[in-house]
N, C-alpha and C positions, 0 to 999 in steps of 0.2 A: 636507417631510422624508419622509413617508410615501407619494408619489407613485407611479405603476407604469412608468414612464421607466427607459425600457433602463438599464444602466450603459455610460457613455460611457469607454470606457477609452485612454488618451492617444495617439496615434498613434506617437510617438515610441518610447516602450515596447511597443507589437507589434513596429515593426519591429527594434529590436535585440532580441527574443526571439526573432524568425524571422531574425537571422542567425547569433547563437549557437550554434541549431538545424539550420539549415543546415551549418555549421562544424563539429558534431557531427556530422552525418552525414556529411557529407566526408571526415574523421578515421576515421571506422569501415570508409570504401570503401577510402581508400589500407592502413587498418592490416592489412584484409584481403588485401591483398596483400604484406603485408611482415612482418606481426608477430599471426600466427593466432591462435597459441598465448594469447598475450595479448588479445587482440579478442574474439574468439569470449567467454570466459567473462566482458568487458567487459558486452559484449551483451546477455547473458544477465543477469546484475545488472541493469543499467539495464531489460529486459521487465518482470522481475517487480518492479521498483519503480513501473514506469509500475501496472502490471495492480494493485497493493498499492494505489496512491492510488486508483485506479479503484473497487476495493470496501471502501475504508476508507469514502469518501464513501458508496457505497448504504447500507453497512450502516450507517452514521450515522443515514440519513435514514430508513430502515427500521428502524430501533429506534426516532426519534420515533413515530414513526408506531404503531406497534404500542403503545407504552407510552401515547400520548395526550398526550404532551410539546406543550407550547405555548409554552413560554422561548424555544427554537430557531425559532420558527418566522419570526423578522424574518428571519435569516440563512440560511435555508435555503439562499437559491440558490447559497451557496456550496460545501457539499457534491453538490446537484444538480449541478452545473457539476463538479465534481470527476470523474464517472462517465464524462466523457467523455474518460480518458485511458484509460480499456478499451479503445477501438478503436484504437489508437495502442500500446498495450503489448501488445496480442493480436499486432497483423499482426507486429509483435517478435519476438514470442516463437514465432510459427509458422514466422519466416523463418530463427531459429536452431535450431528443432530440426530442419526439413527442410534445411539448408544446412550444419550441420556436427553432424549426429546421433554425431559420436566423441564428444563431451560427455560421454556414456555409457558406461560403459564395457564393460555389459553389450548395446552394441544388436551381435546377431548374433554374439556370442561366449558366450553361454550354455551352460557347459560339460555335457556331456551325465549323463543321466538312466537309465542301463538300470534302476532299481528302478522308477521312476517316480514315489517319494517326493516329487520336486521340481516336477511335472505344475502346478501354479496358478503359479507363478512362472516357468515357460518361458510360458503360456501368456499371464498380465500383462504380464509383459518382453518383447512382440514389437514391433517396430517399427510396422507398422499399426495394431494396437491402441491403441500408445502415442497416434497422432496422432488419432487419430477420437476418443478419451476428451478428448483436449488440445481438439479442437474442440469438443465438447459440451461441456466446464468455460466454457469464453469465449461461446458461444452463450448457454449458460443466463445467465452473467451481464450479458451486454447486453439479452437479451430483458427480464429484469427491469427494469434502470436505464431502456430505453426506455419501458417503458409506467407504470412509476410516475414518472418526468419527465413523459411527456407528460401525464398525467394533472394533474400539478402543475400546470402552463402553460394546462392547457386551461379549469381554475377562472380563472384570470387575465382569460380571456376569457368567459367564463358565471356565475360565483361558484355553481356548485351546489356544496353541502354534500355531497351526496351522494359528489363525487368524493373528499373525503378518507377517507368508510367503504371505498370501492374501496381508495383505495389504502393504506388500515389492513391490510384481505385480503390485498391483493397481497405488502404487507410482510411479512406473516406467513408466509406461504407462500414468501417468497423469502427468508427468512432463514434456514428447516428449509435446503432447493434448497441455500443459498451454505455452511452449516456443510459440508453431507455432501460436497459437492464441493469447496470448498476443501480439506477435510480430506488427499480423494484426489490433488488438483492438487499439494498441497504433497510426496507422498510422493512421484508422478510427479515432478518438476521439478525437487525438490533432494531428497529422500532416497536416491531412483536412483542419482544421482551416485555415490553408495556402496554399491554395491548385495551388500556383504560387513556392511551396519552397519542396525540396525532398532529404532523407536524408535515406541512405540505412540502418545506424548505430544508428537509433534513436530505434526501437525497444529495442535494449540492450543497451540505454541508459536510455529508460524507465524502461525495468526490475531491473535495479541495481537501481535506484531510489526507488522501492517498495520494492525490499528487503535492504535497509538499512532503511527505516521507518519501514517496520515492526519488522526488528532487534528491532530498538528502542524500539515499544511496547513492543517486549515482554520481554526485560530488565525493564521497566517501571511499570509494571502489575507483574510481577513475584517476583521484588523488594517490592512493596506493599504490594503483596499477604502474602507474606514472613514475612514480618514488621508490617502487621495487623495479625498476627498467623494463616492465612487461610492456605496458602502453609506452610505446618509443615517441611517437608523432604528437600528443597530445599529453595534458590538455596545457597550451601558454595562455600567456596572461590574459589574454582577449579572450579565451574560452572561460576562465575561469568568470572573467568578468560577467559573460552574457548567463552563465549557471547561476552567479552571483543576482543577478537581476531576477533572471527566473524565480530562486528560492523566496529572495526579497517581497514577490508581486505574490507571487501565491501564499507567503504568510498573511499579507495582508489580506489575501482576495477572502483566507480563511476566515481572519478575525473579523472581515467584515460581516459575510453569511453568521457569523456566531452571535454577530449584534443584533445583528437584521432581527432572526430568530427570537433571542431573547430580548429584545426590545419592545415588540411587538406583543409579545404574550405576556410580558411583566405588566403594559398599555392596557391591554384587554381583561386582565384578569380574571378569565375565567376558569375555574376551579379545573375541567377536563385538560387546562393546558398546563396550567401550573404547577402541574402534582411533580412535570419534571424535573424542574428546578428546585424545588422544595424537597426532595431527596436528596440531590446534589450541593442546598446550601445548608443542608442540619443534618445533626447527628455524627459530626465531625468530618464530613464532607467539606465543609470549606474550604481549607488548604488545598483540599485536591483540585478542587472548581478553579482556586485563584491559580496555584500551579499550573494548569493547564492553559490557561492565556498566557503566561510571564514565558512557557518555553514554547510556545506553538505563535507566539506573533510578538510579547512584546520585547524580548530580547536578542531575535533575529533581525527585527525592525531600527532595533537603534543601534546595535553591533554594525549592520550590513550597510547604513547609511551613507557613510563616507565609499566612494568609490577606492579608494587603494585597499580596504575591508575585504571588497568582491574580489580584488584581483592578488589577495595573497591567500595561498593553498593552505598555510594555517589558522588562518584565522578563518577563512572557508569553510574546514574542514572541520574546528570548533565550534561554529555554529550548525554548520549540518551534524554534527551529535547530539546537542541540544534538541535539535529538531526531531531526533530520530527518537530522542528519550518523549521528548513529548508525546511524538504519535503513540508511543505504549498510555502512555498517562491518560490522551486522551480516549482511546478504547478503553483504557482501565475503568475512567468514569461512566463509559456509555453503559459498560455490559454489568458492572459488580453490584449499585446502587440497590438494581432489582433484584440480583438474584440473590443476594448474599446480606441476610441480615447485620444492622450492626453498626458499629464505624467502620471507615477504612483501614486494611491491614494488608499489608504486603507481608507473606514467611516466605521461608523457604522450597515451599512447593511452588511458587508463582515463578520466583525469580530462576530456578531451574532450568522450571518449563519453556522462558522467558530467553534465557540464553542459549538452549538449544534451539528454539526458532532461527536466534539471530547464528547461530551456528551452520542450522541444515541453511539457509538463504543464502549464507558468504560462501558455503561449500559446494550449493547448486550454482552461482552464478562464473565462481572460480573454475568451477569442472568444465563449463557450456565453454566461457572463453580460451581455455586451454584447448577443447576441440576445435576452432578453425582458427582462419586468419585474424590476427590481433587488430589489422587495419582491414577495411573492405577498398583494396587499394586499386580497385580496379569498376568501384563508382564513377563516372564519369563528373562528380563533384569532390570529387578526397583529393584533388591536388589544391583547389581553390579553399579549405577548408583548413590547409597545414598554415594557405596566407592570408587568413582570415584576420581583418583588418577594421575597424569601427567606419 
């Protein structure tokens, strides 16, 4: 049960994720020529959910790390393996903001300045600015997942103790790195979109968005893994319970940042903050707005309450879906309001696009775990972790 043997993951199950995958991207080529309007902010959703799982996972495993956590540590390669949907939601999300920069609506219509009161925002709102910062957000966070992975892997084959204080450092370090920059990425990539609307609290309303979806996955993947015989050691009930807690605290920490937010600017009403919401509750937006709390806090919140909820793997496992449908919902409403005249419509070219994300990410994390050891069985905390105990 404790062995260091790859996970063998069924062949069968890659190849219909690389064809779904395929299909998804098929869908996105032809939609590109027929239905922009709609594709394009497709796109865009599905990048920054790739790039969302990508550093829900670091910053998972970089919080064990830093805190000394050793519950987590049977299942880690699950969130390790997580990190590798970065490169795959970067090249994304590079290929839709060089490919259809109208997304913006300020790229090169910045209306002029003779006071020059406005001088930091011509000069942040520039198109090459915009992309060499978008480069450096995704550099810095590969750089990191790469070298505290490999650092992981490389104990696997040496058991030096030494490499988990490295990558205690490293975590520490890249967790200042990922707040300040995520923070920036988030106002780049979806607060731009509106670049008439400014919200000082949106950044940590976007991080707790990413780490309850990635909570999700990696309740979702480690539930499988577990149930397909891949993950042998993990996750028991104890593990389940403290994911359970986790997914629990960050719905809430979500829906609190959502209140904060919109509490404050409903209080104040002024018209530069309101315009937000006032997209989001006319024109047939509502549903979406109420949707988006019922599956991102208020239905994980009262499913997840009773403690035997946290500690059984299907009822877990249905609320991290709920959670995971959310996190689309909730980028749905961030990125469409603006760019996409109209009420809301979900067709065919969304839901595609939509399930080849969730395709290449099950296919990129499935392949990572398959490449090394299933347990990192030669941490000098993974025996304490099999007896993890409240």
């Amino acid at each position: 049960m404790t062995d260091d043997r790859p996970g063998r993951v069924p062949a069968n199950t890659l190849f219909i994720l690389k064809a779904v995958g395929l299909a998804g991207g098929l869908a996105a080529l032809a939609g590109l020529l027929s239905a922009q309007t709609r594709v394009w902010p497709g796109l865009l959703v599905a990048a920054l959910w790739l790039v969302g799982v990508g550093l829900g996972g670091l910053m998972f495993v970089a919080i064990q790390y830093v805190s000394g956590a050793e519950w987590s540590v049977a299942f880690r390669r699950v969130p390790e393996a997580m990190t590798s949907t970065l490169l795959a939601g970067a090249l994304l999300l590079l290929a839709v903001l060089v490919g259809h920069p109208a997304l913006y609506p300020w790229m090169g219509k910045l209306a002029p300045d003779p006071e020059g009161t406005l001088w930091f925002r011509h000069w942040w709102l520039a198109q090459p600015f915009f992309l060499i910062r978008s480069v450096i957000y995704l550099t810095t966070w590969l750089a990191f997942a790469v070298a505290i992975v490999r650092r992981s892997r490389r104990q696997d084959r040496t058991g030096e103790v030494a490499l988990t204080r490295e990558n205690a450092g490293l975590s520490a370090a890249g967790l200042v790195a990922c707040g300040i920059t995520l923070w920036l990425a988030s106002c780049d990539w979806v607060q731009s979109l509106e670049p008439e609307w400014y919200s000082t609290i949106f950044g940590v309303y976007h991080f707790s968005g990413i780490m309850t979806g990635g909570l999700a996955v990696i309740v979702l993947c480690t539930v499988w893994l577990h149930r397909q015989g891949i993950l042998r050691a993990a996750p028991t009930e104890q593990h389940l319970l403290d994911l359970g807690r986790l997914l629990f605290a960050f719905c809430t920490f979500w829906m609190y940042i959502w209140f904060s937010q919109y509490m404050l600017i409903w209080y104040a009403n002024i018209p530069e903050e309101t315009v937000y919401f006032v997209r989001r509750l006319n024109d047939g937006w509502g549903a979406v707005f109420l949707a988006n709390m019922l599956l991102n806090w208020a239905i994980p919140f009262l499913v997840l309450l009773p403690q035997r909820c946290k500690q059984s793997w299907r009822i877990l496992s249905a609320v991290a879906g709920v959670v995971l449908l959310g996190r689309f919902v909730d980028l749905y409403q961030m990125v469409y309001p603006p760019v996409v005249a109209g009420p809301p419509g979900i067709g065919g070219w969304e839901i595609a696009i939509w399930l080849g994300a969730l395709a290449i990410a099950a296919l990129a994390i499935l392949v990572t775990i398959g490449s090394a050891a299933i347990h990192p069985v030669k941490d000098p905390s993974f025996a304490k972790s099999l007896q993890y105990q409240q």
